[in-house]
C-alpha positions, 0 to 999 in steps of 0.5 A: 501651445495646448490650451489651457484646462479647466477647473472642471476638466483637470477636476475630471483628470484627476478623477480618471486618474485616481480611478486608474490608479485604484484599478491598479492597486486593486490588481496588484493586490490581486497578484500580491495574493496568488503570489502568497497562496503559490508560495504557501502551496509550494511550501506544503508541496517540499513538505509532503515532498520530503514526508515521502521521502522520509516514508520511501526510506523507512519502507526500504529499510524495512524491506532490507530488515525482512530480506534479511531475515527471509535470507536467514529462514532460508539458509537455516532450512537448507541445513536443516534437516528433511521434514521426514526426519523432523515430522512424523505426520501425515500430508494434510489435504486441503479441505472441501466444502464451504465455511472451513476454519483455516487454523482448525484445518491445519491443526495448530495452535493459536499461537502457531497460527499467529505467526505463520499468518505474520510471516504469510502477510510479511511474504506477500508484501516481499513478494509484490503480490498485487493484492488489489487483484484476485489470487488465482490471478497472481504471477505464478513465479511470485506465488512460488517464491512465496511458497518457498520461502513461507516453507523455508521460515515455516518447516510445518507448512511443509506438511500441507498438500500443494500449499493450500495453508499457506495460499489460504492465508494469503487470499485472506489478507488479500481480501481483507486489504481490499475490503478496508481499501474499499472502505477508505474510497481508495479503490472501487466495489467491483476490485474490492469483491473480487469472487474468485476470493471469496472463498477459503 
């Protein structure tokens, strides 16, 4: 049969234990904690989880919306009637030189030039231009269909010379995404000044 403890020595016990048993409960706590802080991330996680979803379906409707309408331009166009017939003015080339007025150059009207620029902008969007790269740049199919359609909703874009109105508006809302991108940290300096933009 064990001996016996001691006052002193079941004092000690005691001691030992509690101390133990403090450790534990220090841990637990712990553990208690990292388990709130998972749960609360996992719940902010299911937020924006169901916040992208939310975004995901607006941006694909929005994308059917302007499918829609572009179908629309295009089939109205391919009934309508040439441009010759519509248009008695010369082709216009594109200007030469640095520092050109695009909409001067063009020779519309504020308001005209307003909505050409809401359908460009619309267009490269639809036509998955990847802005964050210079112009010249751009897949060659992509561009095509963007010109056609552009010409399409716009008959007047018909009037310039390879393009060039519709492609300068274009570059322009390109680089402008990319200087506001820059500006927000989302991309480097290098890709937000990219030269081959820089021009009309």
């Amino acid at each position: 049969m064990a001996p016996a403890l001691k006052k002193k020595e079941l004092e000690n016990l005691v001691d030992d234990l509690n101390t133990k048993l403090g450790s534990l409960t220090e841990e637990r706590d712990r553990i208690a904690g990292q388990l709130s802080t998972t749960q609360n991330e996992l719940a902010a996680a299911q937020a924006q989880i169901i916040a992208a979803q939310e975004a995901t379906a607006a941006v694909e409707a929005a994308r059917d919306l302007l499918q829609q309408q572009l179908d629309e331009a295009v089939a109205a166009a391919a009934q309508a009637a040439p441009l010759g017939d519509q248009l008695n003015v010369p082709q216009i080339p594109r200007p030469t030189g640095p520092g050109w007025s695009i909409r001067e150059s063009m020779q519309v009207t504020p308001s005209e030039y307003a909505e050409i620029q809401r359908t460009v902008r619309s267009l490269v969007i639809r036509a998955m231009l990847d802005w964050t790269d210079d112009f010249r740049r751009q897949d060659p199919d992509k561009l095509a269909t963007l010109f056609r359609a552009a010409r399409a909703a716009h008959p007047i874009l018909q009037r310039y010379v390879n393009n060039w109105a519709t492609a300068a508006i274009a570059r322009q809302y390109m680089q402008n995404k990319r200087k506001h991108a820059y500006k927000q940290g989302y991309i480097s300096k290098r890709r937000a000044h990219r030269t081959g933009d820089g021009e009309n």
